[in-house]
C-alpha positions as a Markdown table, in Angstrom:
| # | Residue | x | y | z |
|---|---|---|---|---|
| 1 | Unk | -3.1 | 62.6 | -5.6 |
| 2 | Unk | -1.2 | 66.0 | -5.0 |
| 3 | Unk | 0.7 | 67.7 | -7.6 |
| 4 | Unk | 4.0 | 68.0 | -7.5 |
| 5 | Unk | 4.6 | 70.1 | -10.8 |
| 6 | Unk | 2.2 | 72.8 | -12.5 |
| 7 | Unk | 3.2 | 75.2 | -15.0 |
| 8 | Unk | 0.9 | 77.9 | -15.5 |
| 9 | Unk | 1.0 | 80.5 | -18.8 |
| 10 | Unk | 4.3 | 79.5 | -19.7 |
| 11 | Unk | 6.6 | 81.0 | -22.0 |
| 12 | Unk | 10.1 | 80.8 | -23.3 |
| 13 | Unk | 11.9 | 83.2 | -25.5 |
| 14 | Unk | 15.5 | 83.1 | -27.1 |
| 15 | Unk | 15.6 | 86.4 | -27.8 |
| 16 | Unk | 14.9 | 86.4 | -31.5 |
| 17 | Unk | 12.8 | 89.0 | -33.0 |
| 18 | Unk | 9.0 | 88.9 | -33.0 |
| 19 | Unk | 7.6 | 85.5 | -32.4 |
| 20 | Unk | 10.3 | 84.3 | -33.8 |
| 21 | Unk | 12.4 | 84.0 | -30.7 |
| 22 | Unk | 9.7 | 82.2 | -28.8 |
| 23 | Unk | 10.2 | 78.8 | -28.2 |
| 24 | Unk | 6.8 | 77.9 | -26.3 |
| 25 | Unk | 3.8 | 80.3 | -24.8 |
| 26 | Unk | 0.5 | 79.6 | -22.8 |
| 27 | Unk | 1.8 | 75.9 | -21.9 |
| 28 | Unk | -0.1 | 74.6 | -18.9 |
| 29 | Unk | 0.8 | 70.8 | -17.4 |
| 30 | Unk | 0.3 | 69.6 | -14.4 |
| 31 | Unk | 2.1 | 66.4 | -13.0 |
| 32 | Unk | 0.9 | 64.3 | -10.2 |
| 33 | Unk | 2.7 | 62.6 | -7.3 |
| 34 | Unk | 4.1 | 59.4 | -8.6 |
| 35 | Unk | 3.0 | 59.8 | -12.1 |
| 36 | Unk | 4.8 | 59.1 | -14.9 |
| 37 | Unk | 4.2 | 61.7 | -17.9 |
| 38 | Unk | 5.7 | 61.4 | -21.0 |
| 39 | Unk | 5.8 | 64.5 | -23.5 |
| 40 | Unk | 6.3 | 64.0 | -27.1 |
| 41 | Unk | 6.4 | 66.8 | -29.7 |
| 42 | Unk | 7.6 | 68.2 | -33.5 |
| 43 | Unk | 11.1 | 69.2 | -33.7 |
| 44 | Unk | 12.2 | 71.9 | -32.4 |
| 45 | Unk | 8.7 | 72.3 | -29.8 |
| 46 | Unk | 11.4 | 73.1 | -26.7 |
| 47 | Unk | 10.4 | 69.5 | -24.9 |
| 48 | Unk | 14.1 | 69.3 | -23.7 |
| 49 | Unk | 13.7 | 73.4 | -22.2 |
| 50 | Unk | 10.5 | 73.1 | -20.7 |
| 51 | Unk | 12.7 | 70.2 | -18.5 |
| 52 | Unk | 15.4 | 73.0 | -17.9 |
| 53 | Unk | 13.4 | 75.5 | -16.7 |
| 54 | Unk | 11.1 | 73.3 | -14.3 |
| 55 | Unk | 15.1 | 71.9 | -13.1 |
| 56 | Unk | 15.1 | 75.7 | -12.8 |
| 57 | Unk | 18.4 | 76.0 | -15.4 |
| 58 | Unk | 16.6 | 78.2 | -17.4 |
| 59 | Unk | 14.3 | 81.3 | -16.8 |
| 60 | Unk | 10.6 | 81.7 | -17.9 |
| 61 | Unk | 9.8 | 84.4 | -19.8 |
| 62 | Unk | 6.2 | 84.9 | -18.9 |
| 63 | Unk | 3.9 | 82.7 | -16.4 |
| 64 | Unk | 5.1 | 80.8 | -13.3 |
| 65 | Unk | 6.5 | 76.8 | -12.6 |
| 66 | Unk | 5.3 | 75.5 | -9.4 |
| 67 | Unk | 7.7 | 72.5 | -7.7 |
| 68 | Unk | 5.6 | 71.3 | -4.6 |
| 69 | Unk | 8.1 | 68.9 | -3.1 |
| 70 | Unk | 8.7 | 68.1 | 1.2 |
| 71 | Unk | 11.4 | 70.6 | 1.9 |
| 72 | Unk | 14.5 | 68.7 | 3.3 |
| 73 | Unk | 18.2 | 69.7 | 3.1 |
| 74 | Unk | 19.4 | 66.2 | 2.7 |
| 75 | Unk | 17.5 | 65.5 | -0.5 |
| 76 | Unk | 16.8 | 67.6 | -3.8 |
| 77 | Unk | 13.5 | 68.2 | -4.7 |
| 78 | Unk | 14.1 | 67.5 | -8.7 |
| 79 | Unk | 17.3 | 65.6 | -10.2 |
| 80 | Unk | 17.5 | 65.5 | -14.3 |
| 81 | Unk | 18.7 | 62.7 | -16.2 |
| 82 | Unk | 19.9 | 63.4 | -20.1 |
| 83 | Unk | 20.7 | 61.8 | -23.3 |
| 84 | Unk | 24.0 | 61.1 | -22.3 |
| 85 | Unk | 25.3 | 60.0 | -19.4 |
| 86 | Unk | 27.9 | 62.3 | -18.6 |
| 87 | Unk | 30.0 | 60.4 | -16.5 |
| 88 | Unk | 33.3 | 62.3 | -15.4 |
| 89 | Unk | 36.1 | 60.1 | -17.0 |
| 90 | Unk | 38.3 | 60.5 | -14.1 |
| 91 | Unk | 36.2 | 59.5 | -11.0 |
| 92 | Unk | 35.4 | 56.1 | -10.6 |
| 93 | Unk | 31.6 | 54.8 | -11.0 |
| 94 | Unk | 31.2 | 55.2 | -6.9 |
| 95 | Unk | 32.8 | 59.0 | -6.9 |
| 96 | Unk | 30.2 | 59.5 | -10.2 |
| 97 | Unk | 27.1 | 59.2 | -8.4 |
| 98 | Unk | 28.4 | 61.0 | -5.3 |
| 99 | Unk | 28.8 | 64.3 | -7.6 |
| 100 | Unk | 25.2 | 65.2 | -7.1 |
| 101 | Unk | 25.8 | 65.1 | -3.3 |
| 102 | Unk | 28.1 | 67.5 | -3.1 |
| 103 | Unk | 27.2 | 70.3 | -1.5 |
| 104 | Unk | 24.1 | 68.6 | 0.2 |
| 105 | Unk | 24.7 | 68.4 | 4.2 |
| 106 | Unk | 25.2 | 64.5 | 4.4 |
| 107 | Unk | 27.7 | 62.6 | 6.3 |
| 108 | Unk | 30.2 | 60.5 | 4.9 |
| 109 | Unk | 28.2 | 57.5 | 5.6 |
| 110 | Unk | 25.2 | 58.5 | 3.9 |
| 111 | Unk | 26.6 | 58.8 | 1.0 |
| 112 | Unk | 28.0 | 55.5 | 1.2 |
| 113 | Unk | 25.0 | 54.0 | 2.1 |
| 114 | Unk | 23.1 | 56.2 | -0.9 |
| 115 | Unk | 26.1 | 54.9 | -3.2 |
| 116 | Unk | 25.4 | 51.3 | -2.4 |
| 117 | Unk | 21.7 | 51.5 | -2.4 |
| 118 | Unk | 21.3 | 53.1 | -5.5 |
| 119 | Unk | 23.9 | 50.9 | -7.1 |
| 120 | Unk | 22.1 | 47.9 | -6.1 |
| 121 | Unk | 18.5 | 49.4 | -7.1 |
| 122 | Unk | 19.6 | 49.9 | -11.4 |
| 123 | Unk | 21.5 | 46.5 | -11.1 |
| 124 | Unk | 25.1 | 47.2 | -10.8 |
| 125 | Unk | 25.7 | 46.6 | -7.0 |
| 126 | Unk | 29.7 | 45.3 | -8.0 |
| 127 | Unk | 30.8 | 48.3 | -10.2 |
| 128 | Unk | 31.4 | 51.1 | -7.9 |
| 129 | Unk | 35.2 | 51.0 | -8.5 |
| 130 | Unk | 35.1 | 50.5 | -11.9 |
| 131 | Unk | 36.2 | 53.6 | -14.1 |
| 132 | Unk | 33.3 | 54.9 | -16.6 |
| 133 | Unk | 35.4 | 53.5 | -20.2 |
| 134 | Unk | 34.6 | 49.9 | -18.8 |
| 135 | Unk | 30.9 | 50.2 | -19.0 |
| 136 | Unk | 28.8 | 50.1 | -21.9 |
| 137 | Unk | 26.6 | 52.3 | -23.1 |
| 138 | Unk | 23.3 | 51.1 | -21.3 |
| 139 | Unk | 25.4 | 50.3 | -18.1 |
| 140 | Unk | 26.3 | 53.9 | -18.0 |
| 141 | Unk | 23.1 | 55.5 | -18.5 |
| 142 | Unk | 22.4 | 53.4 | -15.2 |
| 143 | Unk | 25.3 | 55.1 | -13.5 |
| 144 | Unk | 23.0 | 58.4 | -14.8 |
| 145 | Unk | 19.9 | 57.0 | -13.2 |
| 146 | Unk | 21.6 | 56.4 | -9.9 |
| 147 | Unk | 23.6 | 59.6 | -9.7 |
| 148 | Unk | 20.3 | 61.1 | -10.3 |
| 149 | Unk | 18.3 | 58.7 | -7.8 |
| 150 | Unk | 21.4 | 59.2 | -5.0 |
| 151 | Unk | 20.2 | 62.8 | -4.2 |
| 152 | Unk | 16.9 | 61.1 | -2.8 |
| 153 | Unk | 14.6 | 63.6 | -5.2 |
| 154 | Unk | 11.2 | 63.6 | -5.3 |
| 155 | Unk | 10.4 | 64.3 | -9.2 |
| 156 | Unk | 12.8 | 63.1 | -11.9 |
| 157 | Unk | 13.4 | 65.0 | -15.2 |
| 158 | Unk | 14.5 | 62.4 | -18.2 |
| 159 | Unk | 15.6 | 63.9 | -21.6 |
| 160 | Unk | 15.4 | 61.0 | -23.7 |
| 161 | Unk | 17.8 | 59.0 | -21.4 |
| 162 | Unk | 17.4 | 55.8 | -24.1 |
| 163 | Unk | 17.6 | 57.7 | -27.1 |
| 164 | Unk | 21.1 | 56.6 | -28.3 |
| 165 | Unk | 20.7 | 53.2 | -27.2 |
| 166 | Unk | 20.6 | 49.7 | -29.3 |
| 167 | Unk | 16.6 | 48.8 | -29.4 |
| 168 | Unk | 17.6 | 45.9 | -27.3 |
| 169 | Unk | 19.5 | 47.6 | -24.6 |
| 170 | Unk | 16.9 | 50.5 | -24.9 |
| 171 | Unk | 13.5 | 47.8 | -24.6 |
| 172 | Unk | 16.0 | 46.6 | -21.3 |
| 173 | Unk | 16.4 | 50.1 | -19.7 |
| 174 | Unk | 12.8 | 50.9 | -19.8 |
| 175 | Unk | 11.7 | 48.2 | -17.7 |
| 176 | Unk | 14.3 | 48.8 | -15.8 |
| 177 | Unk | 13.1 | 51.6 | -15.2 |
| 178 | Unk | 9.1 | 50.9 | -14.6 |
| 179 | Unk | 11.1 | 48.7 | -11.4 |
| 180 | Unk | 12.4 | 52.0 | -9.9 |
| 181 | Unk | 9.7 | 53.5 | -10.2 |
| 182 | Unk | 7.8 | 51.1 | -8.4 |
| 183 | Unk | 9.8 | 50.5 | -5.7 |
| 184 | Unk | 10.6 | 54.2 | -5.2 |
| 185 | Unk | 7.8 | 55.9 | -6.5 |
| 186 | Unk | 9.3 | 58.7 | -7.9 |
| 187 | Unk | 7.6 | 61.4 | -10.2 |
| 188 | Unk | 8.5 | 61.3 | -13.4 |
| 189 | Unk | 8.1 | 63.6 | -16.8 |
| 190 | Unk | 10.2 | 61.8 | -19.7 |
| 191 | Unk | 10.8 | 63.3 | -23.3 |
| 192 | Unk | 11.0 | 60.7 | -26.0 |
| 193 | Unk | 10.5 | 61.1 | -29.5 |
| 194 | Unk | 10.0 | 57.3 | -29.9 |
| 195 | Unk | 6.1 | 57.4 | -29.7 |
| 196 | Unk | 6.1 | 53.5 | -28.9 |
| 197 | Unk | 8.4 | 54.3 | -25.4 |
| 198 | Unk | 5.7 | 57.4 | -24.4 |
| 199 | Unk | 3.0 | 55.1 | -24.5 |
| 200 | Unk | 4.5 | 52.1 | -22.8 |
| 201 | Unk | 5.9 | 54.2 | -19.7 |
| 202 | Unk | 3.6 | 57.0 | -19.7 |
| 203 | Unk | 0.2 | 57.1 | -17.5 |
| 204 | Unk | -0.5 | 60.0 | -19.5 |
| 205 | Unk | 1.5 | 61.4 | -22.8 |
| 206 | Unk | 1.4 | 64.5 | -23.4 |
| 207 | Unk | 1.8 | 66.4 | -27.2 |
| 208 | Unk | 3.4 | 69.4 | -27.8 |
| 209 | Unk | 3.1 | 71.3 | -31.1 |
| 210 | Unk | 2.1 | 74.5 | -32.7 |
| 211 | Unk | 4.0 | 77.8 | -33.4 |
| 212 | Unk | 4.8 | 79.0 | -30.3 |
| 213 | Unk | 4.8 | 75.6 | -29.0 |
| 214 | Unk | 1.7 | 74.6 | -26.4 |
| 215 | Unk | -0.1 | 71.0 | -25.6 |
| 216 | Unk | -1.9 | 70.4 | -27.7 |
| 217 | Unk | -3.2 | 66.8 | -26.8 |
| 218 | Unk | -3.1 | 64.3 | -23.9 |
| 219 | Unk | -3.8 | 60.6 | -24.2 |
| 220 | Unk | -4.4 | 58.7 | -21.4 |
| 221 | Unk | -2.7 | 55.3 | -21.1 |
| 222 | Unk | -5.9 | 53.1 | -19.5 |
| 223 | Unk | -3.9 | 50.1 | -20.5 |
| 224 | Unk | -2.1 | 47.8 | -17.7 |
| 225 | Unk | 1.8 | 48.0 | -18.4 |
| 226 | Unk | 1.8 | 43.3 | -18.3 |
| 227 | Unk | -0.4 | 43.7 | -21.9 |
| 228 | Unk | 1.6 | 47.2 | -23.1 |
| 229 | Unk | 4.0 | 45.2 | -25.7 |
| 230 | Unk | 2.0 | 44.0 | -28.2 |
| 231 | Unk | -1.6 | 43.9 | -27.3 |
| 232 | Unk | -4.1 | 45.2 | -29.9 |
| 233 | Unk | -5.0 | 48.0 | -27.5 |
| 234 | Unk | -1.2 | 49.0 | -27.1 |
| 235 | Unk | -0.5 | 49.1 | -30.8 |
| 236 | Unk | -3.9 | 51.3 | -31.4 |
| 237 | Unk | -2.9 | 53.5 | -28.7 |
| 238 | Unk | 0.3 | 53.8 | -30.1 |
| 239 | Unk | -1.2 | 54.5 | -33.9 |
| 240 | Unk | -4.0 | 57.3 | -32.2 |
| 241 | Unk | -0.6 | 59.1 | -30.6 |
| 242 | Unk | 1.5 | 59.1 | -34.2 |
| 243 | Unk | -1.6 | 60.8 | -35.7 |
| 244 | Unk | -2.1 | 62.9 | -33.5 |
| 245 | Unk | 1.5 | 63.8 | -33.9 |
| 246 | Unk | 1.5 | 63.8 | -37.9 |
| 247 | Unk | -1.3 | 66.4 | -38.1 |
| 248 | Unk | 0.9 | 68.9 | -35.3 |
| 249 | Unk | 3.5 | 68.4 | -37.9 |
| 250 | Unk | 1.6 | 69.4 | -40.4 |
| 251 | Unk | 0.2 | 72.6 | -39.0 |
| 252 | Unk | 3.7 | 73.1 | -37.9 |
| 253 | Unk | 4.9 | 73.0 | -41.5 |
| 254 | Unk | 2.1 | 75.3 | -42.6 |
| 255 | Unk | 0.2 | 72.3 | -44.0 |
| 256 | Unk | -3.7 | 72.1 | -44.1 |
């Protein structure tokens, strides 16, 4: 398969003095078309700014992100989805997801047709006129998904987009999500902290620790998502991950 995202020698820095200010440095990942790569990390590891600055919100300050996506300028290559929805309280659920496809050259009719589709594809084909303070909290971090998902990109960037959800609503949303992704199949690199979520969606999850932040590890997920709940080699995976994460805490803590 092609990649679609590489980052090469990368390195962030807030400006504080020394190495203080750096955030990550030398962090190499490479994402492949229609893979889903989830990155968990210690506190504080810049997991939610290496997604800005592949979304290109933020600048390196050393080494080089490379987006290889079909150039087309009726589509965006990447679209982010975050934490919270961030649904404009006074456009309508319809005029929500249309915001990302403003200033993309589409007719009116596309975006009616990308409004519908996209409606219908996270479940919610009958709320398009419905103003954002009727939905719950899981319904509108589907509004999120679509908005995302109505610009027709080819990689999707998710910062922990369950992470304030009910367990229930949360377990819900991620296979939800696992039947986009199938029928579309999208790109995806998805923060979590929950370690359980990183190993159930992820083909590959990837660990970031260390002071400046790097990757550290990479699991592979050889396990078919039907036994991913509860099987014995699910819950192992899931235990190997959590170690692996406990001893970058450590070092991170100056432990050891």
């Amino acid at each position: 398969m092609a990649t679609v995202i590489e980052t090469r020698d990368l390195a962030v820095s807030f400006g504080g003095a020394g190495e203080a200010g750096i955030v990550f440095r030398h962090l190499n990942l490479a994402v492949e078309e229609g893979e889903i790569v989830t990155l968990v990390g210690v506190s504080g590891a810049g997991k939610s700014t290496l997604l800005r600055v592949i979304a290109d919100l933020i600048p390196p300050h050393e080494g080089t992100v490379t987006v290889e996506t079909p150039p087309d300028p009726a589509r965006r290559p990447i679209a982010m989805v975050f934490q919270a929805a961030l649904l404009m309280p006074w456009r309508k659920v319809a005029d929500n997801i249309t915001l990302g496809l403003e200033g993309i050259d589409v007719p009116d009719d596309v975006r009616r047709e990308r409004v519908a589709r996209t409606l219908e594809l996270v479940g919610l084909s009958d709320y398009g006129d419905r103003w954002p303070y009727q939905l719950s909290g899981g319904q509108r971090q589907r509004i999120g998904i679509a908005r995302a998902l109505a610009v027709e990109p080819d990689i999707l960037l998710m910062d922990e987009p369950f992470g304030a959800l009910d367990a229930i609503t949360r377990t819900a949303l991620q296979d939800e999500l696992l039947r986009i992704w199938r029928e579309t199949g999208k790109s995806i690199l998805f923060v979590t902290h929950d370690i359980e979520e990183a190993v159930y969606l992820g083909d590959r999850v990837l660990l970031l620790g260390d002071k400046p932040a790097r990757i550290v590890n990479e699991y592979r997920v050889d396990i078919d998502r039907a036994a991913r709940r509860e099987s014995a080699d699910f819950l192992h995976m899931v235990e190997t991950v959590r170690g692996g994460l406990s001893d970058a805490m450590a070092i991170d803590n100056g432990a050891g």
